[in-house]
ZARO-219177 format. One record per residue (C-alpha): residue number from 1; x, y, z. Coordinates in steps of 0.05 Angstrom, whole numbers, plus 32768, in hexadecimal, padded with zeros to 4 digits. Each point is the difference from the previous one (the first is absolute). Layout:
REM ZARO-219177
nr / X / Y / Z
NUM / X / Y / Z
...
REM end
This chain:
REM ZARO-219177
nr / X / Y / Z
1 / 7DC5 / 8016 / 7F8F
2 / 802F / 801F / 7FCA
3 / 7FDA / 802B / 7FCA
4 / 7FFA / 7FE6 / 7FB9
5 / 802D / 8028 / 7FD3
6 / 8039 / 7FF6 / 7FD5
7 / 8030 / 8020 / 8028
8 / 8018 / 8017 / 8030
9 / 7FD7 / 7FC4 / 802C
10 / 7FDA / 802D / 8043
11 / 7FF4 / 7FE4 / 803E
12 / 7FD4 / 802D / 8032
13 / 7FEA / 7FFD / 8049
14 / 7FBC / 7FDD / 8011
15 / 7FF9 / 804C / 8027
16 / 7FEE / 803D / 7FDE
17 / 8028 / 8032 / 800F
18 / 7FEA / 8024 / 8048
19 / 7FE6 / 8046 / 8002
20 / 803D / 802D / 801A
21 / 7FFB / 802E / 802E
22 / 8016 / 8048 / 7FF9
23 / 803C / 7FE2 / 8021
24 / 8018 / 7FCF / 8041
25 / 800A / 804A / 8024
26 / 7FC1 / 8022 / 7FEC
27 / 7FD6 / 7FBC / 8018
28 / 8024 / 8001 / 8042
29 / 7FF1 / 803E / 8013
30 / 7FB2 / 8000 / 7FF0
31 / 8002 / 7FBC / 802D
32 / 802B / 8029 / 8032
33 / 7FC1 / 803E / 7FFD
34 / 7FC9 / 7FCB / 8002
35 / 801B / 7FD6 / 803F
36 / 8039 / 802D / 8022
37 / 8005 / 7FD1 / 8045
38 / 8005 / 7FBF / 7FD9
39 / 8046 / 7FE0 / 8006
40 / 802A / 8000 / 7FCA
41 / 8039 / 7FF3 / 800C
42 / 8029 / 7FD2 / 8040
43 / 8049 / 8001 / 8004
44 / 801B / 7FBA / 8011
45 / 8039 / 801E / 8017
46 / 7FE4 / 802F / 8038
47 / 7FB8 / 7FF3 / 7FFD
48 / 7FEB / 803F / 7FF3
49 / 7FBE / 800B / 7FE0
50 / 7FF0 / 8035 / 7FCE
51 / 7FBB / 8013 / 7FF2
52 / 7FEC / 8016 / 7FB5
53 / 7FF7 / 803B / 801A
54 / 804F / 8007 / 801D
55 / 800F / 7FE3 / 7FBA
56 / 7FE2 / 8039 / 7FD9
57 / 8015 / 8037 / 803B
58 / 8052 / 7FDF / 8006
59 / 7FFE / 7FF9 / 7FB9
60 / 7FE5 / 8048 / 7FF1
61 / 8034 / 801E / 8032
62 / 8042 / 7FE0 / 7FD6
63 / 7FDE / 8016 / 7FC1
64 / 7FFB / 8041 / 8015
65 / 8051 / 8004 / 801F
66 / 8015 / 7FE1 / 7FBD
67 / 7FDC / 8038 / 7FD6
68 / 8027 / 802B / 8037
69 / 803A / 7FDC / 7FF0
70 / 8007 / 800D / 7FBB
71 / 7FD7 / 7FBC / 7FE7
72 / 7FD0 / 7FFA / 7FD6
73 / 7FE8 / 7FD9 / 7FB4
74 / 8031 / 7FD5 / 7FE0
75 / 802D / 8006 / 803A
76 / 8024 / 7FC6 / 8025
77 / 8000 / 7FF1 / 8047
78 / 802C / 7FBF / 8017
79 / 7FDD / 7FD3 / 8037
80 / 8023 / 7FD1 / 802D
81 / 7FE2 / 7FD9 / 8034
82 / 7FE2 / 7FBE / 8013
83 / 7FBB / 7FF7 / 7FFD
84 / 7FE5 / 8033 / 8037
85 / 7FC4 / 8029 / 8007
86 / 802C / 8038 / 7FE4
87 / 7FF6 / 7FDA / 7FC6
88 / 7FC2 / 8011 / 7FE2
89 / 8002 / 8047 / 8025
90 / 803D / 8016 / 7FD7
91 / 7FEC / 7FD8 / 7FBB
92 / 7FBE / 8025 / 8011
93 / 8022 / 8045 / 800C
94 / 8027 / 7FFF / 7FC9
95 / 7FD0 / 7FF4 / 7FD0
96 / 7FD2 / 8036 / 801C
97 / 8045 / 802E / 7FEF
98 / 7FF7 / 7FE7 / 7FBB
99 / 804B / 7FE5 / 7FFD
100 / 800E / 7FB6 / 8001
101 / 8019 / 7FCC / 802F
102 / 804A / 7FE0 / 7FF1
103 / 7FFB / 7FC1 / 8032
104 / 8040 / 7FE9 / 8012
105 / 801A / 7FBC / 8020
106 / 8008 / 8001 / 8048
107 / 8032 / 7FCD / 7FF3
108 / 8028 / 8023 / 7FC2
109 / 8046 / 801A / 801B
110 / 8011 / 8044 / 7FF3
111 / 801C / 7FEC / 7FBE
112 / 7FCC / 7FE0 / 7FE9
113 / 7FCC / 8038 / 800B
114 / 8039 / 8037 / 7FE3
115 / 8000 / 7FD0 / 7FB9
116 / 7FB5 / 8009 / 7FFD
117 / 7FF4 / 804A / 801D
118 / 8040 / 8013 / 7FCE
119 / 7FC5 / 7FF3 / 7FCE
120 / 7FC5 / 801F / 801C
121 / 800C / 8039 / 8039
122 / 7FD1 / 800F / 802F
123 / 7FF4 / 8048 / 801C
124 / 7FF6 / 7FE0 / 8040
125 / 800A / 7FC6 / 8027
126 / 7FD9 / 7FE0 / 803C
127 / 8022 / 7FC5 / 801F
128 / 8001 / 7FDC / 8040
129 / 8029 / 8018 / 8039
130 / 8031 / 7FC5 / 8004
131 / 7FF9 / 7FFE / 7FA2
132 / 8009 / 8052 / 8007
133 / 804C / 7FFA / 8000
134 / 8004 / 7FCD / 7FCE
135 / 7FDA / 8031 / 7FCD
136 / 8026 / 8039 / 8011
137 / 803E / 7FD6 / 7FEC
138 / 7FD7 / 7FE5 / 7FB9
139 / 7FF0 / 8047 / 7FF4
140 / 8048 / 8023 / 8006
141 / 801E / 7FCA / 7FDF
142 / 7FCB / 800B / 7FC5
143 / 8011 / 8049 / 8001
144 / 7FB9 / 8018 / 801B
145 / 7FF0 / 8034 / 8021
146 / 7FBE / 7FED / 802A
147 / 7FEC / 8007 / 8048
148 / 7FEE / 7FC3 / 8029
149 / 7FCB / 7FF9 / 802F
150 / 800B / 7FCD / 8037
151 / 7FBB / 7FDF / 8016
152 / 801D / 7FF4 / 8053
153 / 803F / 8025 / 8018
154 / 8024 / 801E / 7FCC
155 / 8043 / 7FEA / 7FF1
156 / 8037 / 8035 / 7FF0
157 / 7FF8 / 801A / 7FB5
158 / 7FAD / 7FF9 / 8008
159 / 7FCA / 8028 / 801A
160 / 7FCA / 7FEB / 8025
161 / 7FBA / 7FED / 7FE3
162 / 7FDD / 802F / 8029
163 / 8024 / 8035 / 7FD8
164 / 7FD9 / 7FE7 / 7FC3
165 / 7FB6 / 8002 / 8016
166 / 7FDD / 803E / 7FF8
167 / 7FC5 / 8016 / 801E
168 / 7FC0 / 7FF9 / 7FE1
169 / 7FB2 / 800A / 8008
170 / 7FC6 / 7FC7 / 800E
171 / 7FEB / 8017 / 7FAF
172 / 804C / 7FF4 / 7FE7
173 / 7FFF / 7FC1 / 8022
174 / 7FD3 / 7FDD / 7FD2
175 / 8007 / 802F / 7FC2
176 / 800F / 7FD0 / 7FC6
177 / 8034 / 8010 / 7FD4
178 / 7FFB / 8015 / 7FAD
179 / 8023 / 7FC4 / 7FE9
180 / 8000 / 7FE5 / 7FC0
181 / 800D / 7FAE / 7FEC
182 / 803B / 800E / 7FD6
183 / 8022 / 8027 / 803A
184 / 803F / 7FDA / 8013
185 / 7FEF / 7FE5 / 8048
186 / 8036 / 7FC8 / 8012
187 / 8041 / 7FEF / 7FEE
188 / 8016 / 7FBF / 801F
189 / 8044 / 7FE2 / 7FDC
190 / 7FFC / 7FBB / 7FD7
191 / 803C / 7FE0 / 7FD9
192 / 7FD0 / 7FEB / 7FC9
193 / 800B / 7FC9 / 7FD6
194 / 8053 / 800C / 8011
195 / 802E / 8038 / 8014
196 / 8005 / 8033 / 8033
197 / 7FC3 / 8017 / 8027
198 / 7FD7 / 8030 / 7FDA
199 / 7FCC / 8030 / 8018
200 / 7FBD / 7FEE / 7FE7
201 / 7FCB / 8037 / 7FF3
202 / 7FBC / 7FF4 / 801E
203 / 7FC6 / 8028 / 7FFA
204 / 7FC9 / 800F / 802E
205 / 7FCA / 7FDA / 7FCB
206 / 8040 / 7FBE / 8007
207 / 7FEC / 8008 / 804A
208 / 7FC3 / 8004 / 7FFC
209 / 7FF1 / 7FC4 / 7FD5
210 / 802E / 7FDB / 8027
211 / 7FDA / 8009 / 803E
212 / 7FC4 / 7FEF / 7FE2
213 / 801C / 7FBB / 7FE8
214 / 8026 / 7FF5 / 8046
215 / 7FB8 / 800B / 8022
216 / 7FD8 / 7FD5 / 7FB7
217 / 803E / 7FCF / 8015
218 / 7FFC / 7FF4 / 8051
219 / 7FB4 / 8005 / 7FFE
220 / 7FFD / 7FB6 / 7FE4
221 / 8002 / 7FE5 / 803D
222 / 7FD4 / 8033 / 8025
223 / 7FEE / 8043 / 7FED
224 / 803B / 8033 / 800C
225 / 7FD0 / 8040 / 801C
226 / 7FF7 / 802A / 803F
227 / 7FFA / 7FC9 / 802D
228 / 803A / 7FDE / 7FE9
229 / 8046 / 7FFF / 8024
230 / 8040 / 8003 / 7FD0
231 / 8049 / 7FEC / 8016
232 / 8031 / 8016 / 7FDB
233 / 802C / 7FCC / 8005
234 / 8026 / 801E / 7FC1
235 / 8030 / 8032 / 7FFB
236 / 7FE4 / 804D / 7FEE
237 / 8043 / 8012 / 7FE1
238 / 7FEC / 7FC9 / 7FC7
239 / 7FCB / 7FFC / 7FD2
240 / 7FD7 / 7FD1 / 801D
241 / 8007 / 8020 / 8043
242 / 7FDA / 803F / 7FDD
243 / 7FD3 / 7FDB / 7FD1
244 / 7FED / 7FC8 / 8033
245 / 7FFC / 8025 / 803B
246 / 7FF9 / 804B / 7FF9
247 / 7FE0 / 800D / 7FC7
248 / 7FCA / 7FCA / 8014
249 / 7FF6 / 801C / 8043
250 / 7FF0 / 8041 / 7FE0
251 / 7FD4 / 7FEB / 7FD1
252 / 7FD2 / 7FD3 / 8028
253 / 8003 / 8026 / 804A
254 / 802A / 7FB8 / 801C
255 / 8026 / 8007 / 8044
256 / 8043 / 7FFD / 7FED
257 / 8039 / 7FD7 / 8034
258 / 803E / 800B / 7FF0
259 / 8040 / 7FC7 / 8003
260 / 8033 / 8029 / 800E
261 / 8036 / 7FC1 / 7FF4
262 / 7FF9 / 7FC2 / 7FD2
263 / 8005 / 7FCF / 803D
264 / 7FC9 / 7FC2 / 8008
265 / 7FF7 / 8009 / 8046
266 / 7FEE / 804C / 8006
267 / 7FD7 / 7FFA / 7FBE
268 / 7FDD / 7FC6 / 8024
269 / 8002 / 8028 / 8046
270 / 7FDB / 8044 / 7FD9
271 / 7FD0 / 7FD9 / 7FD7
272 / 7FDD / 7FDB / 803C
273 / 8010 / 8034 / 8037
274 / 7FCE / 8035 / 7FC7
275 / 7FD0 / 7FC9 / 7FE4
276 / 801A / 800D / 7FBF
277 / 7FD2 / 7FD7 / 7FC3
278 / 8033 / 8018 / 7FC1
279 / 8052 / 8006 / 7FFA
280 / 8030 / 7FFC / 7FCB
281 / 8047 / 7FE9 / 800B
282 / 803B / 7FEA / 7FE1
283 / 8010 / 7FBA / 7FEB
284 / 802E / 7FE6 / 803D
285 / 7FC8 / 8012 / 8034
286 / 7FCC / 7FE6 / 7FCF
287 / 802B / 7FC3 / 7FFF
288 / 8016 / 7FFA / 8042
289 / 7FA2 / 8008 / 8011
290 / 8000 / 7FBC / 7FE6
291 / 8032 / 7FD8 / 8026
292 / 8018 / 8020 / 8041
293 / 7FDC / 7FF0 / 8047
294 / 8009 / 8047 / 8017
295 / 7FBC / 8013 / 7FCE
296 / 7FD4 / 7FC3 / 8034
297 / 8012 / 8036 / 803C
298 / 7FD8 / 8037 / 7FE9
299 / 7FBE / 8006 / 7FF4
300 / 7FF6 / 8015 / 7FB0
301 / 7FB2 / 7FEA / 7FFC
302 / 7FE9 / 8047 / 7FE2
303 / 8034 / 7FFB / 7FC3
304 / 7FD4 / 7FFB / 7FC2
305 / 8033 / 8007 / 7FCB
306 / 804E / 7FF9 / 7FFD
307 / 8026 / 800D / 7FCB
308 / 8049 / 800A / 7FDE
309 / 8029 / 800B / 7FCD
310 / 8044 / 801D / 7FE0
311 / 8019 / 7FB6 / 8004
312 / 7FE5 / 7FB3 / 7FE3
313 / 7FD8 / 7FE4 / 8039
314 / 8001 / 7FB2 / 7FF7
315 / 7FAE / 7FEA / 7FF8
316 / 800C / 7FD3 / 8042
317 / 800F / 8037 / 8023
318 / 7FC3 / 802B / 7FEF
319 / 7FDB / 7FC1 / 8011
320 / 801E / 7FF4 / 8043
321 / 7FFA / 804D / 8013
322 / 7FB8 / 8000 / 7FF1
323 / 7FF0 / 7FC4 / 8024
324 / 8027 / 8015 / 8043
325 / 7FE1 / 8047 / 7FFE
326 / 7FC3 / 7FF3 / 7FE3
327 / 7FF0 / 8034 / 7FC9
328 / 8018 / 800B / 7FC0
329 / 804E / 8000 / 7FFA
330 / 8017 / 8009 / 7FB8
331 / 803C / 8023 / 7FD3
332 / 7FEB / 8034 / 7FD2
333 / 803B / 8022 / 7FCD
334 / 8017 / 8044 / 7FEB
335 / 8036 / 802E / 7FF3
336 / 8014 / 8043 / 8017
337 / 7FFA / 8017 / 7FBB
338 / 7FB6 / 7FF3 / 8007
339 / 7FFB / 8026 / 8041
340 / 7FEE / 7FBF / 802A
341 / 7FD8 / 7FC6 / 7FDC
342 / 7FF2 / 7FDF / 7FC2
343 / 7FE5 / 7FBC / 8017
344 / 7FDC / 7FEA / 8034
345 / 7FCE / 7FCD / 8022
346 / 7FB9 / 802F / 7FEF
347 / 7FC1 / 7FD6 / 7FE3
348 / 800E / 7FD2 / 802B
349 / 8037 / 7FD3 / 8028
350 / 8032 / 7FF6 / 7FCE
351 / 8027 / 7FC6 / 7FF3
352 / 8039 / 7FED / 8032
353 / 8043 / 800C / 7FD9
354 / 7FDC / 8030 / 7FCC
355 / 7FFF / 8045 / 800F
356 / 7FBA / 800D / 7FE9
357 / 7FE4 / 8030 / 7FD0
358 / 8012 / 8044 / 7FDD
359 / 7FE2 / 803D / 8035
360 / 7FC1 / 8028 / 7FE4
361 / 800D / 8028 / 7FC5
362 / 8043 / 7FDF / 7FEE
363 / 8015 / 7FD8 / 7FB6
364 / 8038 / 7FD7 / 7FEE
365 / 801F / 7FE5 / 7FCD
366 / 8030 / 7FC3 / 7FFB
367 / 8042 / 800F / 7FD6
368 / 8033 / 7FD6 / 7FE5
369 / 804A / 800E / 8024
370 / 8021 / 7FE6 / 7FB9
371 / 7FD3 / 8016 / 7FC7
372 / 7FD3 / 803A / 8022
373 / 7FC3 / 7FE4 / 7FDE
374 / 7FC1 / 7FF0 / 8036
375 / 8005 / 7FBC / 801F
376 / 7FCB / 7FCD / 7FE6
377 / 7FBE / 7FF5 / 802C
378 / 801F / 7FD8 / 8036
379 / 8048 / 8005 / 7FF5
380 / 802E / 802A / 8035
381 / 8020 / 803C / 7FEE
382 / 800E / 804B / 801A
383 / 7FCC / 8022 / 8025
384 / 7FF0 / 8046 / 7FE9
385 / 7FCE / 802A / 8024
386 / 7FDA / 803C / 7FF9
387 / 7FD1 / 801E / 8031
388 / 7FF2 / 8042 / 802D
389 / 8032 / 7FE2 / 8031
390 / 8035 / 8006 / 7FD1
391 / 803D / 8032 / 8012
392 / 800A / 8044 / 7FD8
393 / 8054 / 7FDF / 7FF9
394 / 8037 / 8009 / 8014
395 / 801F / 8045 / 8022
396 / 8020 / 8023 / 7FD2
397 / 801D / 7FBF / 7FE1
398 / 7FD5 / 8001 / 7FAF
399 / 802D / 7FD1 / 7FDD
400 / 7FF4 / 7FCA / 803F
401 / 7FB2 / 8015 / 8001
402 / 7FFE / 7FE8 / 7FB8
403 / 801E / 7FC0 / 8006
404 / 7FCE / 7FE7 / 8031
405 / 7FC3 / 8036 / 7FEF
406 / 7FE0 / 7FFC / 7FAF
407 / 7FDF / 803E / 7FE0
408 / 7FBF / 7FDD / 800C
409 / 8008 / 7FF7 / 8047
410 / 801C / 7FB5 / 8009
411 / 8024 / 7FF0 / 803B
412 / 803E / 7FC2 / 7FF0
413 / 8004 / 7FE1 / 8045
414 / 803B / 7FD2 / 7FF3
415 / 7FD6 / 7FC3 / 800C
416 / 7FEB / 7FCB / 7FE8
417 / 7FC0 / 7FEE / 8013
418 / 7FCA / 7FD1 / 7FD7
419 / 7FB4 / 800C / 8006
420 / 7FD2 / 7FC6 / 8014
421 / 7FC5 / 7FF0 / 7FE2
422 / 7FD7 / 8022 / 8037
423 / 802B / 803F / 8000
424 / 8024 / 7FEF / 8034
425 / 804E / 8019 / 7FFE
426 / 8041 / 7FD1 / 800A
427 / 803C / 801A / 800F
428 / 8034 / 7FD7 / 7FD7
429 / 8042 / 8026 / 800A
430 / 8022 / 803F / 7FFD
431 / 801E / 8017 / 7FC4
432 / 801D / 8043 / 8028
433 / 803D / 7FF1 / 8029
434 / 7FE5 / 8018 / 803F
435 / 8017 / 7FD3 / 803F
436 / 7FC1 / 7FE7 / 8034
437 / 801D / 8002 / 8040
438 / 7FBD / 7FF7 / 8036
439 / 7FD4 / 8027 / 7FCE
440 / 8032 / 803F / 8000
441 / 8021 / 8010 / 7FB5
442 / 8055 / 7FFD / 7FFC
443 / 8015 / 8023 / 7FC3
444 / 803B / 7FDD / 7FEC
445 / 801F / 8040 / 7FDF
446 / 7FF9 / 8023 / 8042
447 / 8024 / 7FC3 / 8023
448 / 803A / 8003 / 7FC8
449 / 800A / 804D / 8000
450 / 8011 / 7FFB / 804B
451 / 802A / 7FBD / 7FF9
452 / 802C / 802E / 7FC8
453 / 8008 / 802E / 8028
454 / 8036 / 7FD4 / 802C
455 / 8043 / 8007 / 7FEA
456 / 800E / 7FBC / 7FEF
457 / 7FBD / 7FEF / 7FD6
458 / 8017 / 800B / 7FBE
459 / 7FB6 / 7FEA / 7FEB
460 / 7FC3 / 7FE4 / 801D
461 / 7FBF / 7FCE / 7FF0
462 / 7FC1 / 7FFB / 8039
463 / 7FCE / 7FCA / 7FE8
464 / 7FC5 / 7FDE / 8032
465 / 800B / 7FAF / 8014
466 / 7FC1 / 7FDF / 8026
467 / 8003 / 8008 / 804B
468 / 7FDE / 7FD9 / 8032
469 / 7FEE / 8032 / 802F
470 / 8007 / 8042 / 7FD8
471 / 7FDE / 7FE6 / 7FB1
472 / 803D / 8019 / 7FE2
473 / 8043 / 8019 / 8014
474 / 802E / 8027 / 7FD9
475 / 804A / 7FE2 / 7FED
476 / 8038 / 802F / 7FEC
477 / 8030 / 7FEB / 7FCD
478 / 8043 / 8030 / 800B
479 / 803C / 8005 / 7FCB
480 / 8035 / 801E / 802F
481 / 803F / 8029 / 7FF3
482 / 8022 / 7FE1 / 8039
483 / 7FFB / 7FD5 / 8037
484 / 7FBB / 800E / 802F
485 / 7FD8 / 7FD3 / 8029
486 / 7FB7 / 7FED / 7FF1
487 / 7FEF / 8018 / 804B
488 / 801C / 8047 / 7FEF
489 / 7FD9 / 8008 / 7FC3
490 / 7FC8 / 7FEE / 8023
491 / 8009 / 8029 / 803B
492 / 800C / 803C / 7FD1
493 / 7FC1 / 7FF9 / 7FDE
494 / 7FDA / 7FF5 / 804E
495 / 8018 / 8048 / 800A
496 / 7FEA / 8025 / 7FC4
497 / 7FB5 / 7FD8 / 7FF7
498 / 7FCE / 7FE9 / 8027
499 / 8005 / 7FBC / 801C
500 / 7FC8 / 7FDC / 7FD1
501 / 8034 / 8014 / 7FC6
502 / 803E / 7FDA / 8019
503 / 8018 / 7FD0 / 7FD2
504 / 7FFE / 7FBC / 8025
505 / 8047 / 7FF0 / 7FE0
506 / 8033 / 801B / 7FDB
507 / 8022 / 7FE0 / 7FCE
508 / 803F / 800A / 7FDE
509 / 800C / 7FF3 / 7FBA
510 / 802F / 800A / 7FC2
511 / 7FCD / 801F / 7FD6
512 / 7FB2 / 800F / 7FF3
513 / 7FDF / 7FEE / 7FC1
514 / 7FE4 / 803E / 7FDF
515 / 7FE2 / 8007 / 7FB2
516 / 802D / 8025 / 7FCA
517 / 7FD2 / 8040 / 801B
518 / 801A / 7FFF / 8046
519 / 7FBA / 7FE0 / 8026
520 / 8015 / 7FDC / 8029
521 / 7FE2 / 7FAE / 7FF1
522 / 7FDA / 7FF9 / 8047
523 / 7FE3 / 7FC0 / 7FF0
524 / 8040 / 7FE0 / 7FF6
525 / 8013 / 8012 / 803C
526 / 7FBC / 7FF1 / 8022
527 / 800A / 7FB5 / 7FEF
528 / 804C / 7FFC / 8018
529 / 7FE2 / 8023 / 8042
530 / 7FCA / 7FCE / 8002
531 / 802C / 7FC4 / 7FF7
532 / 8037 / 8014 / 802A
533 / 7FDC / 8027 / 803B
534 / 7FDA / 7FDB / 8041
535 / 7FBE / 800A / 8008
REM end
């Protein structure tokens, strides 16, 4: 499949890329006018339903209160909550404002959340009752002046979201907004190919293409369209969340079910209990579809398609899971940086440990780590992108845009990846730094800032080790200005990040091997932690 030239060497999708809507928003709403009693969305949480027609009215209402409230274009407004039927409602809202969502983790600590909002401050914040007090914490401790909105009873420091919805007319309700696709729409937080988390700029054409190849993407198993039932099994505050789930749903009129926690049994619980034939979740439910009896207890017989990613999925296991279930149960791949996806199972089912081929509209090229010359035909190298799906950078953060953004629009993933004959993608490794732990990205920078910040770590050095139940763990090595206890460390890092991000062990040593420029070696360090460390 790559193009004959001299260089660089081309590799496209088998897809042209889809028409775009005016945008993910715009499509919604003209669904929402055509059919206002379908469902469109179900809370898994409370089983509420919303009609499109509550979408577009709910949706219109916050617009309207954040235009009252001082919001509108380019601004920022922080989200944090599970997946709930709030969910689309405020993304919706928001949008219809003109301003952009800022999805935070519902399970970042108020530390966490004040590194990232530090960089990008939102006007206004909408969180969770029992989150609310968490982000009025982030946001003091960032220096912000915003006002919260707590979605329940509102928690000293908030106001409720009641406050926030305006009144509006039947006509407002579905009046679709003047947006245009390089008007910033999301932006969720990724630590790249290394570092600190860094807000990345997507537009509402990203979106839009994204949802197009989330629907192009679960439709190869069984159309993705109006009669189609979507759980979303993944979380809204990350990219695939919005480009899996939301953005799909939008696009294509699908009943949307949301997951409102990661665990097997209420995923499995929510999928049979509303008939659902698509989802999208991460790798330890994927993985845990294939072997555990609970899945034999519930009946899953609608399920056309299944599908993860953010994670390796072993081949078997795509295999078992689409035997036990019975549809089509593959891994796709993608980045933040490209809103949601770049590869995916799509002319048909793709090859079990593969993660299929390059989404509509997308081309890639193949670079060499060492010499950055393109790889030969066959040969493994870097995977650049560039497509509609990829982000406008990073927030306000140029000098990081262009190491990972060219002037002609190439993404650097930090993978390596080779290209089969059949244009099918293999993921061979990461070159970035980033730790796997059950799909969800550990910066090792972020884990090291906080581990300095104890005053007996005189320096610090997180790398990932293989671990049988999580797919990697991350080790801390500690040099130490006095005596401290590996338990300490650890418990000191427990209370500053969220759980996932705990090193597994710390480690104290004389010193850390960095280069005459300071980096610090991590794959010297990777090996000793791989030689010395259980698995």
């Amino acid at each position: 499949m790559p193009t004959t030239t001299l260089t660089p060497t081309i590799y496209r999708s088998p897809l042209p890329a889809p028409p775009l809507e005016p945008s993910v928003v715009v499509a919604g709403l003209r669904r929402a006018a055509e059919r206002p009693s379908a469902i469109a969305v179900v809370d898994g949480a409370t089983g509420e339903m919303l009609t499109r027609g509550d979408l577009a009215a709910r949706s219109a209402a916050l617009a309207a209160g954040l235009r009252a409230h001082g919001v509108g274009r380019g601004d920022l407004v922080a989200i944090a909550m599970p997946n709930l039927g709030w969910w689309p409602v405020v993304a919706m809202g928001v949008w219809r404002a003109g301003a952009a969502i800022e999805p935070l983790s519902p399970l970042w600590t108020a530390e966490e959340s004040a590194r990232v909002l530090a960089g990008a401050a939102p006007r206004v914040a909408i969180a969770l009752a029992p989150l609310a007090a968490r982000v009025v914490d982030a946001l003091q401790e960032a220096g912000i002046e915003a006002d919260v909105f707590a979605i329940g009873d509102p928690v000293e420091g908030t106001k409720p979201i009641e406050a926030l919805l305006a009144p509006t007319s039947r006509a407002e309700a579905f009046a679709e907004p003047d947006l245009a696709p390089d008007d910033l729409a999301a932006l969720p937080f990724s630590s790249g190919t290394s570092g600190l988390p860094k807000g990345v700029r997507l537009t509402h054409g990203n979106l839009t293409a994204a949802g197009a190849h989330g629907a192009e993407t679960l439709s190869t198993g069984g159309a993705l369209d109006e009669s189609a039932v979507l759980l979303a099994g993944a979380a809204f505050f990350h990219s695939m969340g919005i480009g899996l789930h939301l953005c799909p749903a939008l696009l294509t009129g699908a009943r949307l079910v949301t997951v409102p926690m990661p665990q097997l049994e209420l995923t499995l619980r929510l999928a049979a209990a509303h008939r659902a034939t698509h989802m999208a979740v991460a790798p330890p439910i994927f993985d845990a579809l294939a072997v555990d009896p609970l899945v034999d207890e519930y009946d899953l017989s609608n399920l056309l398609v299944a599908v993860t990613g953010g994670a390796h999925v072993d081949g078997e296991v795509e295999e078992r899971v689409a035997e036990r279930l019975g549809c089509l149960a593959r891994q796709g791949y993608g980045a933040t940086e490209a809103t949601c996806t770049i590869a995916a199972p799509l002319i048909r089912v793709s090859t079990p440990g593969t993660v299929g081929w390059l989404v509509p509209g997308t081309e890639a090229r193949l670079v060499d780590p060492q010499t950055g010359a393109d790889s030969s035909p066959g040969a493994e190298g870097e995977l650049w992108i560039r497509g509609p799906q990829v982000m406008a950078g990073y927030h306000d953060r140029p000098e990081t845009t262009a190491e990972v953004l060219t002037p002609d629009g190439w993404l650097r993933t930090g993978d390596l990846v080779a290209i089969r004959d059949d244009g099918q993608l293999e993921i061979r490794d990461r070159l970035k730094e980033l730790i796997k732990v059950k799909g969800a990205s550990v910066a090792p920078a972020e884990v090291e800032l906080v581990l300095r910040k104890h005053p007996a770590v005189r320096d610090a050095c997180v790398v990932g080790v293989p671990d049988a139940e999580r797919g990697e763990a991350p080790i801390a090595f500690v040099i130490a200005d006095g005596p401290v206890e590996p338990a300490e460390l650890l418990a000191f890092v427990g209370e500053r990040l969220a759980g996932y991000k705990r090193p597994r062990e710390a480690i104290v040593v004389d010193e850390l091997p960095r280069l005459p420029t300071g980096k610090m070696r991590r794959q010297v360090m990777r090996e000793r932690a791989r030689a010395t460390a259980r698995v």
